[in-house]
C-alpha positions in Angstrom: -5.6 85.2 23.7 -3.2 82.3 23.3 -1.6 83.8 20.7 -0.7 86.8 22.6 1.2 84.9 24.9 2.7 83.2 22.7 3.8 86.2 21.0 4.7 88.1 24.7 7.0 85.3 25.3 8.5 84.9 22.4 9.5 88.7 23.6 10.6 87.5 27.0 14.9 87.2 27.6 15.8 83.4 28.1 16.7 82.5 31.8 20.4 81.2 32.0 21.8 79.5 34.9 24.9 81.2 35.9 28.3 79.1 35.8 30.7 78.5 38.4 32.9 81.4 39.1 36.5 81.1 38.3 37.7 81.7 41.9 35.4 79.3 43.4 36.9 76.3 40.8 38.4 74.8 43.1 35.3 73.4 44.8 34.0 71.7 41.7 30.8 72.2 39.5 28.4 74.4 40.0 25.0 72.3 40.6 22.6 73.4 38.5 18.6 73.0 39.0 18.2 70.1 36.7 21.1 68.3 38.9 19.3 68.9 42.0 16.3 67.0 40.7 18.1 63.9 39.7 19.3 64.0 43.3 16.3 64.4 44.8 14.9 61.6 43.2 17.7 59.7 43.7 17.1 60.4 47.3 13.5 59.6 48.0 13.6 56.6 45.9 16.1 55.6 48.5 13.8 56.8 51.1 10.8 54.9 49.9 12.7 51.5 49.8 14.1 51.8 53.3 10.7 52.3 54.8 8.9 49.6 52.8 12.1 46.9 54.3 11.5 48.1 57.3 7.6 47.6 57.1 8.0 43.8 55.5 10.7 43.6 58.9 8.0 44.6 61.4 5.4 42.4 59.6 7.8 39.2 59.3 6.7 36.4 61.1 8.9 35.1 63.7 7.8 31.9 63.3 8.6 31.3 59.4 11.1 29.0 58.2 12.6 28.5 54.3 16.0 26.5 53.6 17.7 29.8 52.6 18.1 30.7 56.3 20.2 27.8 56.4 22.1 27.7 53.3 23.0 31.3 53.5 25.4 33.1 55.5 26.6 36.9 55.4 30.0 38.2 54.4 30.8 41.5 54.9 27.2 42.1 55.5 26.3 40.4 51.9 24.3 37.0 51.4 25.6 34.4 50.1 24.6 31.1 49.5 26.5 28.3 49.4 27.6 25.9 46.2 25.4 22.8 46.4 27.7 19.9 47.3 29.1 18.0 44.9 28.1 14.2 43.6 30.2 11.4 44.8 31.6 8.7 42.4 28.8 6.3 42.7 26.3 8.7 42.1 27.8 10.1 39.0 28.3 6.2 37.9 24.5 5.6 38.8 23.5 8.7 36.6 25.7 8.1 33.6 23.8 4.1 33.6 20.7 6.4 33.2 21.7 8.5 30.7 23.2 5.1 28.8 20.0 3.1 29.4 17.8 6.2 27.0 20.8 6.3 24.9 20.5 2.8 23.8 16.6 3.0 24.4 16.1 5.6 21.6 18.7 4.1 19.2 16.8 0.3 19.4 13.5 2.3 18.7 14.6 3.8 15.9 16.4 0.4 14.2 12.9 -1.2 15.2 11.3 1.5 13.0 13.6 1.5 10.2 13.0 -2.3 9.8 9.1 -2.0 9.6 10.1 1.1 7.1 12.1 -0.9 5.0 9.8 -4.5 4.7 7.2 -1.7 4.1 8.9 0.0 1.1 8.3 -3.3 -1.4 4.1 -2.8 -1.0 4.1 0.3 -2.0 2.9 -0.3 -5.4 0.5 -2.6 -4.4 -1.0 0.0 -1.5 -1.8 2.9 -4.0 -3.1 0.5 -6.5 -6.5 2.0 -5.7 -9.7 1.8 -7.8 -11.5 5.1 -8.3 -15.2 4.9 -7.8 -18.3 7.3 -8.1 -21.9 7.2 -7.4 -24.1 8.5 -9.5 -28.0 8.8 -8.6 -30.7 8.4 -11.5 -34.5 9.5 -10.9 -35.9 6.6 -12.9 -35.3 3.0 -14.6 -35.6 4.5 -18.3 -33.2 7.5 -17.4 -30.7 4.6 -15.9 -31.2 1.9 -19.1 -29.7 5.2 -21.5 -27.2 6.5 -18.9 -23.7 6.8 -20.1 -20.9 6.9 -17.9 -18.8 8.4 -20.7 -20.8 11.5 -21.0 -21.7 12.2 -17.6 -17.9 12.2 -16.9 -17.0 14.3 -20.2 -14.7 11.5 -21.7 -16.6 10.7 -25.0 -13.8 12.5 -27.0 -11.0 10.3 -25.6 -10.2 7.1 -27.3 -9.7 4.2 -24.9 -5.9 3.8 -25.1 -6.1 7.6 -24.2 -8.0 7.2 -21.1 -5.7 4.4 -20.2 -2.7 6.5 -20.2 -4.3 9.5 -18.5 -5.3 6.6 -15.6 -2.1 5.0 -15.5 0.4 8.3 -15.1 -1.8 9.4 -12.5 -1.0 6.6 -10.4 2.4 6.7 -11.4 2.8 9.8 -10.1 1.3 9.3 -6.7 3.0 5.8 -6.5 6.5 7.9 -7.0 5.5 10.6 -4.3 4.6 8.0 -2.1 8.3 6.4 -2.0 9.8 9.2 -2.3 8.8 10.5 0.7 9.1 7.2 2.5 12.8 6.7 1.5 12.8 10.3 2.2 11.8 9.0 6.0 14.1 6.0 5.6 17.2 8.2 5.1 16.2 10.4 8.2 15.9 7.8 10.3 19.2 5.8 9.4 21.0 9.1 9.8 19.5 9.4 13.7 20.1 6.0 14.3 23.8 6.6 13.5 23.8 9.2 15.7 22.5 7.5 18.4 25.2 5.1 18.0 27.5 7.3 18.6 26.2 9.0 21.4 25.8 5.3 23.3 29.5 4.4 22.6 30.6 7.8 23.9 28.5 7.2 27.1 29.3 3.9 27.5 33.5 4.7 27.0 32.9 7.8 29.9 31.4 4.5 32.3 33.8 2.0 31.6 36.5 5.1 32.5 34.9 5.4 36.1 35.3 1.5 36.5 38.1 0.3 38.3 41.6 -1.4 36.2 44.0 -0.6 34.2 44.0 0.9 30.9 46.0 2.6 28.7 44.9 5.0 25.4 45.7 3.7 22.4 44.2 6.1 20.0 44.3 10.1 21.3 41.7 11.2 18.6 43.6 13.1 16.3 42.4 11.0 13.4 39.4 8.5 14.5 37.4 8.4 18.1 39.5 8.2 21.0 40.4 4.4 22.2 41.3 2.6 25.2 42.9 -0.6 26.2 42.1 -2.3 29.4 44.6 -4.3 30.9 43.4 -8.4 31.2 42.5 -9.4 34.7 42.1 -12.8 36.2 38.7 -13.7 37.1 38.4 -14.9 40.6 
C-alpha cells in the first residue's frame, strides 16, 4: 500500500511558489512560506522572553540588594558598569615589594637546592655501591651441606673473572644513569635559578623607578638590559 503512494506521488505535479510580479517590483520580495516561518519564530521567541522578564519583575523582591545596583548606571537605556578605580602610588609600590619578596623567595630556594645537589653529586658512587642478596630456603640440613649457590643461580659455566665483569658493568651502568640524570637535574635547576635572577633585578629596577630622586638612563637596551644612574644624595 506504501508503495502505491509512493508511486501516485511520484505522479503528482510539484507545487511552486509563485514569484513576485514584475509590476509589483517595486515593493520588494515576494515572502514566500518558508520566510514566514523564520519570522514567526523569530517573533514568539521574542514573545516568550518578554513575558518570562516580566514574570522574574513581578516576582523580584523589593527588598534585595547586590553591589551592581550601585556600580551600574544606564546610558541610553543600556547598563553599564563602571571601570574599577585605579591603584594609587603606594599601593602599586606595596604590591610590587610582594611580587619582589617571591621573586627572590623562589630564586634562594632554588640556589639552596642546587647546593645540596651538587655536595650530593661526589657520593654517588658510593650510594649505588649496593650488594645484591637472595634468600634461598632448604627443607633439610643434608640438602643445605650439598647446596650450591652456583647452580641454583645457573652460573656454573662462567669462570670467575667472567662473573666479575658481568657484576661490575651492571653497576657501572646504573652508577652512570644515576648521574646522568642528577646533572641532568643540576643543569635544570641552574638554568631556573638564572631565570629567577633575572626576573628579581627586573622587579627590583621597576621599584627603585617609583622611588623618589634623580636618575638618568645610562644604557637604553639596545645591546645589554636597560640601566639607570641615580643621582648621589646627602644623607641627613
Amino acid at each position: 500500500m506504501s508503495s502505491f503512494k509512493n508511486a501516485k506521488k511520484s505522479l503528482q505535479k510539484t507545487h511552486r511558489e509563485r514569484s513576485q510580479p514584475s509590476k509589483r517590483k517595486q515593493f520588494g520580495l515576494l515572502e514566500k512560506h518558508k520566510d514566514y516561518v523564520l519570522r514567526a519564530k523569530d517573533f514568539h521567541r521574542k514573545e516568550d522572553q518578554l513575558k518570562l522578564l516580566r514574570e522574574k519583575a513581578r516576582n523580584k523582591n523589593p527588598d534585595e540588594f547586590y553591589y551592581k545596583m550601585i556600580k551600574t548606571k544606564t546610558r541610553d537605556g543600556v547598563h553599564v558598569v563602571e571601570g574599577k578605580k585605579p591603584y594609587t602610588k603606594e599601593q602599586l609600590k606595596m604590591m610590587k615589594s610582594q611580587d619582589l619578596n617571591y621573586a627572590r623567595m623562589k630564586r634562594i630556594t632554588e640556589k639552596n637546592k642546587i647546593e645540596r645537589l651538587q655536595c650530593s653529586l661526589h657520593l654517588i658512587d658510593e650510594k649505588h655501591r649496593q650488594v645484591n642478596s637472595r634468600t634461598v630456603f632448604i627443607d633439610s640440613k643434608q640438602d643445605a651441606e650439598v647446596f650450591e649457590p652456583a647452580a641454583d643461580l645457573g652460573l656454573t659455566n662462567l669462570d670467575p673473572a667472567s662473573k666479575d665483569e658481568l657484576s661490575n658493568t651492571e653497576e657501572q651502568l646504573r652508577i652512570e644513569k644515576a648521574r646522568k640524570q642528577a646533572y641532568d637535574e643540576l643543569d635544570k635547576r641552574i638554568e631556573r635559578e638564572k631565570h629567577l635572577s633575572v626576573i628579581e633585578q627586573q622587579m627590583q629596577l621597576q621599584k627603585n623607578l617609583m622611588g623618589k630622586g634623580k636618575r638618568m638612563k645610562i644604557n637604553t637596551g639596545e645591546d645589554g638590559p636597560v640601566v639607570f644612574k641615580w643621582k648621589k644624595q646627602r644623607k641627613k
